[in-house]
C-alpha positions as CSV (number, residue, x, y, z in Angstrom):
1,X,25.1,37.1,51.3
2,X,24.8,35.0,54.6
3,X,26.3,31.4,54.7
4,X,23.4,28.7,55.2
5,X,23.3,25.3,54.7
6,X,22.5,23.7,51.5
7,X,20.9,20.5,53.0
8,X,20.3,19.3,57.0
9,X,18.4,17.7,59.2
10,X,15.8,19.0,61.4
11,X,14.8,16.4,63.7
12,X,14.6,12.9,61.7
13,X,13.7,14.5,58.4
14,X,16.0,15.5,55.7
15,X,15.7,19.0,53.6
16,X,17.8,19.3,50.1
17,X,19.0,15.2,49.5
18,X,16.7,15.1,46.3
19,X,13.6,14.1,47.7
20,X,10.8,16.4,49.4
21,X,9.8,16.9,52.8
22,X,6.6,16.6,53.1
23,X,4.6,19.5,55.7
24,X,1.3,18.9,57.1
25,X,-0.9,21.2,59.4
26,X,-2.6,21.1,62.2
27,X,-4.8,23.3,64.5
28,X,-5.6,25.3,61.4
29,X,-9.4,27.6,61.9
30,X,-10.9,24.7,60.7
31,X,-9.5,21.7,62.0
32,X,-12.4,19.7,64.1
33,X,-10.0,17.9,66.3
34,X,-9.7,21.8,68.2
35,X,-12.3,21.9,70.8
36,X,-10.9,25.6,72.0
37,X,-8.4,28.0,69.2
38,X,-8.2,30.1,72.2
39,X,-6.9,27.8,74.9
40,X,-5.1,25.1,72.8
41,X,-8.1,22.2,73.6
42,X,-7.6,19.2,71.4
43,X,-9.4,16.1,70.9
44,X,-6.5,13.8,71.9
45,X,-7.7,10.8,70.5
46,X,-8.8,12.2,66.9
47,X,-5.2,13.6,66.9
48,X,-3.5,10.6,68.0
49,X,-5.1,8.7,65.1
50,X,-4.4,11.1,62.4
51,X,-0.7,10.8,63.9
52,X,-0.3,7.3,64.0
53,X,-1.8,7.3,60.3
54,X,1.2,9.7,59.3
55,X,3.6,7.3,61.0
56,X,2.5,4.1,59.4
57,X,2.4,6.0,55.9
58,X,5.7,7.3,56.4
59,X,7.4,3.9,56.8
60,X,5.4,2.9,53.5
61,X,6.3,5.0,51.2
62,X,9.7,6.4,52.4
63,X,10.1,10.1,52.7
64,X,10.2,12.4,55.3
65,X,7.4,14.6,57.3
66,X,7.2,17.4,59.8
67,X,4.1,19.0,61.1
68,X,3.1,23.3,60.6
69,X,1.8,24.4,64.0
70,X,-1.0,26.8,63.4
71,X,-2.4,28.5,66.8
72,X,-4.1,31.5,67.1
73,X,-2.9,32.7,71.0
74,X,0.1,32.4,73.0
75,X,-1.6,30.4,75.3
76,X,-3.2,27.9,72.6
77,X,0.4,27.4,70.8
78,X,2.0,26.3,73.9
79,X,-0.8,23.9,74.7
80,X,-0.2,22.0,71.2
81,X,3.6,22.2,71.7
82,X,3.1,20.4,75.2
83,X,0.8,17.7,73.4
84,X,3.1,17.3,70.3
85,X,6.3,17.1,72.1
86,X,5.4,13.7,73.4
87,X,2.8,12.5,70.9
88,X,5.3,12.5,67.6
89,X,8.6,12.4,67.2
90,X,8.2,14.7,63.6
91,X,10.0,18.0,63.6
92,X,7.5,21.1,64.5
93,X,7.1,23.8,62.8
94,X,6.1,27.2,64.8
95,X,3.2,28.9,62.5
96,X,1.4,30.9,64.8
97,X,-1.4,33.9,63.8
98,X,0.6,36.3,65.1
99,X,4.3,37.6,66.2
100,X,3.7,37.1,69.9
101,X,2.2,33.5,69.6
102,X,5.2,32.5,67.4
103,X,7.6,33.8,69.8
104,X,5.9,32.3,72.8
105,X,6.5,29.2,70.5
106,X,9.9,29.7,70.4
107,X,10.3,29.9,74.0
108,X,7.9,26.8,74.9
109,X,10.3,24.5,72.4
110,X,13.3,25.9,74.5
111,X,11.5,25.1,77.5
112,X,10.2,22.0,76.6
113,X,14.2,21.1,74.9
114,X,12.6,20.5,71.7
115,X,14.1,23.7,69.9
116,X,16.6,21.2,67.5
117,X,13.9,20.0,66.0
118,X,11.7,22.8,65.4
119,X,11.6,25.6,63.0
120,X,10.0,28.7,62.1
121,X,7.0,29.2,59.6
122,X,8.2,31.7,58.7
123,X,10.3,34.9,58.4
124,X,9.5,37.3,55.9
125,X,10.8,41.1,54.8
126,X,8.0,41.5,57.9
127,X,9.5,39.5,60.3
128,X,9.8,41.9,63.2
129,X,13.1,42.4,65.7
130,X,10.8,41.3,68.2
131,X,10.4,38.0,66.7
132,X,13.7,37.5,65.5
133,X,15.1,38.3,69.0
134,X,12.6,35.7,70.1
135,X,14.2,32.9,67.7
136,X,17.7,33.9,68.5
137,X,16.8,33.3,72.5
138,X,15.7,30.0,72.2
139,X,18.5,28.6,69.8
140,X,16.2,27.7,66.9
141,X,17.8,27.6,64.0
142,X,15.6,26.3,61.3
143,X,13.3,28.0,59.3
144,X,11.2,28.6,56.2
145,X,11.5,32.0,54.7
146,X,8.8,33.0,53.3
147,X,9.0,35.6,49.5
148,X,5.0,35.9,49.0
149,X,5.0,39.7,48.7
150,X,3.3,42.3,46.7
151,X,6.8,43.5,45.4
152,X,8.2,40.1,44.0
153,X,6.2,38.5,41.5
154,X,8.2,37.1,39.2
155,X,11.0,34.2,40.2
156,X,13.5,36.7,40.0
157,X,12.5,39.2,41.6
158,X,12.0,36.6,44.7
159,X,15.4,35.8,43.8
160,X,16.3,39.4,44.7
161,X,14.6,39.5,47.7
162,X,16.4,36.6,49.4
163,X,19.9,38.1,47.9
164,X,18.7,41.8,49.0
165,X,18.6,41.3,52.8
166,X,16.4,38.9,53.8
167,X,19.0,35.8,54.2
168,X,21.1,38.3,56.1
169,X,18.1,38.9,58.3
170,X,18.0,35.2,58.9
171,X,21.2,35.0,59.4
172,X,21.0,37.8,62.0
173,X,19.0,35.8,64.2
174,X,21.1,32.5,64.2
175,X,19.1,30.7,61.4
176,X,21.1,28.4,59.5
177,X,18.9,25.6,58.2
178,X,16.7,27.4,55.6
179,X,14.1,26.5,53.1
180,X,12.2,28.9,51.1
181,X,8.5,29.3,50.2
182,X,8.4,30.7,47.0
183,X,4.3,31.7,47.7
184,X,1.8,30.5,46.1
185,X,-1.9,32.2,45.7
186,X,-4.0,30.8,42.5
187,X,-4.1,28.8,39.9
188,X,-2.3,30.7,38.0
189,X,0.4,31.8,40.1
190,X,1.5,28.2,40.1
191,X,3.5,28.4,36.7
192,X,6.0,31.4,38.4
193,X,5.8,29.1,41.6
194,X,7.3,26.1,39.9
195,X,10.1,28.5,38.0
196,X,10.9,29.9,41.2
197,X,11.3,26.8,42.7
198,X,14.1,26.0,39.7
199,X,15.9,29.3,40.0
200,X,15.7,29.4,43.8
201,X,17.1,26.0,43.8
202,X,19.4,26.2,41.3
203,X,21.3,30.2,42.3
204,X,20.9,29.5,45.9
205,X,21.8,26.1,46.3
206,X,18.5,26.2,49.1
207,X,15.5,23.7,49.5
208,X,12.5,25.8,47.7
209,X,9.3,24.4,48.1
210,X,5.2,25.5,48.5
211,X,2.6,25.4,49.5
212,X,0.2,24.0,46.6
213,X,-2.9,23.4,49.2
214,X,-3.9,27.2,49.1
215,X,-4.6,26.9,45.6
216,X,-6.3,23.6,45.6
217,X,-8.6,24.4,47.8
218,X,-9.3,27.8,47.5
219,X,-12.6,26.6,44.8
220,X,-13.5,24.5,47.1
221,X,-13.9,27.3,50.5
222,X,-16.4,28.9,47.8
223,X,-18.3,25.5,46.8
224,X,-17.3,25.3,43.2
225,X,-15.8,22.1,43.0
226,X,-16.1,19.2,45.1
227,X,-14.2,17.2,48.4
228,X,-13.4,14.6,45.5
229,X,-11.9,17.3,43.0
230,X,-10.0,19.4,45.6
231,X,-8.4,16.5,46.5
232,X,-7.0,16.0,42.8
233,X,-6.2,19.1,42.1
234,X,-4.0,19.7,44.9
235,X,-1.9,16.2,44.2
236,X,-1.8,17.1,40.7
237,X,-0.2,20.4,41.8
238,X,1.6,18.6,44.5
239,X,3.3,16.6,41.4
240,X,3.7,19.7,39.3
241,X,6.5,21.4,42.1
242,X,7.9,17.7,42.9
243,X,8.9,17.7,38.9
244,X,10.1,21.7,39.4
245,X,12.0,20.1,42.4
246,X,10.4,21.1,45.1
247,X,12.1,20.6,48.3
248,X,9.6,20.6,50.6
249,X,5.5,20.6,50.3
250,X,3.1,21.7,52.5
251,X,0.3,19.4,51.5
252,X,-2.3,21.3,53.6
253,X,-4.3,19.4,56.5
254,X,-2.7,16.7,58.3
255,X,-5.3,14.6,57.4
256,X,-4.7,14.9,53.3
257,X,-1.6,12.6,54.3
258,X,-4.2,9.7,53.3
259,X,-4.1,10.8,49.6
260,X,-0.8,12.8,49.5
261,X,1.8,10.6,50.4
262,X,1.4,8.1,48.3
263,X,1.2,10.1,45.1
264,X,4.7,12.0,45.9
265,X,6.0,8.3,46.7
266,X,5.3,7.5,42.9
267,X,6.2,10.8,41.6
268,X,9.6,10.8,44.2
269,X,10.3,7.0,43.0
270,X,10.0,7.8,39.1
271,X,12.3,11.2,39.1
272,X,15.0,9.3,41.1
273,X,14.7,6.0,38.4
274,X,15.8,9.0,36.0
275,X,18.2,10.9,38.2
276,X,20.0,7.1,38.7
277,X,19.6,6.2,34.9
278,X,21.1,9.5,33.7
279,X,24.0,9.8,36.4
280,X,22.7,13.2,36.9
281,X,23.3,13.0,41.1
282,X,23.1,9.7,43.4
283,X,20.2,8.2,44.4
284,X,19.6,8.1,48.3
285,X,19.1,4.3,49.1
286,X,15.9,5.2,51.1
287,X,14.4,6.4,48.0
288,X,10.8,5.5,47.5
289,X,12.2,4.0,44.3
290,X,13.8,1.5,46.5
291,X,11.4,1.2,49.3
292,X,8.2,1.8,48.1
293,X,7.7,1.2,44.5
294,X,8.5,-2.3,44.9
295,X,5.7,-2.4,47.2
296,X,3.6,-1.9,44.3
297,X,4.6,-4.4,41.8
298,X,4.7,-7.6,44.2
């Protein structure tokens, strides 16, 4: 099996120390700050705010961020890595629609000489040579590997998966900073998302994580629940991965940050009060337990 870090850095933000990186997105089909999906056009000042608010909540409650770059062309996914570059200082993550706008991705950040601190969403048993040639070019080294498929259910037959060849694949292409998605669809897929998470975790030493948003949301797309409800499910599903010990979250829209990052502060603050208590592992000193919950007993 290939050798990959257990915990790094991408950019300012930490993967594996105990506490999750939380992943917002942006330039998703729906996102009203895009004036163009085709040509990258962005209201400038809508996305400044949103990315300001993310700053000033980071620093509040303590834990770490990077942004999922979702473009649908080429053309579109360079544009927001040329406005991102200078407008946060977060680590990027290259989500494109398809292979060739993620890989024109990959060659903007090499351009641009962000590649450090951006990574891949993601590579999969699908990921193409093309693609993975494409990472390997620009020196990119980080990504999130992705084990939604049709042929691994259950947690351990993701397990499988990553041991069968796909970490070598990574590995292939000069990834070495890897956190896994362990998919999530439904409601009820969430249960075997939260067990993969431990088993992932726990066999492979590797930040596991989700994305909880898909689920949360999903009644809403078809109007059978409302803004208000979504927006409680998803942080009670957000919780239910951070207490599985969830690596990473992505939280869905850049704009949830407003209601998400406070409610993983808590959640963060309460599991490390325990982790500290029981001597189970160290407690990072920039724990929300330290610098946020505090906050909320003064």
């Amino acid at each position: 099996m290939a050798v990959v870090e257990r915990s790094f850095a991408l950019g300012k933000s930490r993967f594996g120390l105990g506490k999750p990186v939380l992943i917002g997105s942006l330039f998703y089909k729906s996102d009203r700050k895009v004036r163009d999906h085709a040509k990258g056009e962005v209201d400038r000042k809508k996305l400044s705010r949103e990315l300001k608010q993310v700053a000033a909540l980071k620093e509040r409650v303590s834990l770490d961020h990077a942004i999922d770059v979702i473009a649908e062309t080429p053309y579109a996914m360079e544009r927001y890595l040329e406005i991102l570059a200078d407008a946060t200082g977060d680590p990027l993550f290259i989500g494109g629609m398809n292979e060739e706008t993620r890989v024109a991705g990959c060659k903007k950040a090499k351009e641009l000489g962000i590649a450090q601190r951006c990574g891949i969403n993601s590579v999969s048993c699908a990921t193409t040579q093309f693609e993975l040639d494409g990472i390997a070019e620009a020196g990119i080294e980080t990504a999130i590997v992705q084990t939604l498929d049709p042929s691994a259910v259950l947690p351990v037959e993701k397990l499988e998966m990553l041991k069968g060849g796909l970490l070598e694949k990574c590995s292939g292409a000069g990834l070495k900073k890897l956190a896994v998605d362990v998919g999530i669809v439904d409601f009820t897929s969430a249960w075997l998302a939260a067990e993969a998470i431990k088993i992932i975790s726990a066999r492979l030493g590797l930040p596991a994580g989700c994305a909880p948003s898909n689920a949360a949301y999903q009644p809403l797309a078809f109007h059978r629940i409302s803004k208000k409800a979504a927006r409680s499910i998803n942080a009670a599903m957000n919780t239910m991965m951070q207490l599985a010990g969830a690596g990473f979250i992505i939280y869905g829209p850049l704009k949830a940050s407003t209601y998400v990052f406070e409610a993983a502060a808590v959640v963060c603050g309460i599991m490390d009060y325990g982790a500290r208590a029981s001597g189970s592992r160290a407690t990072d000193k920039e724990s929300p337990l330290f610098k946020y919950l505090p906050k909320l007993n003064q």
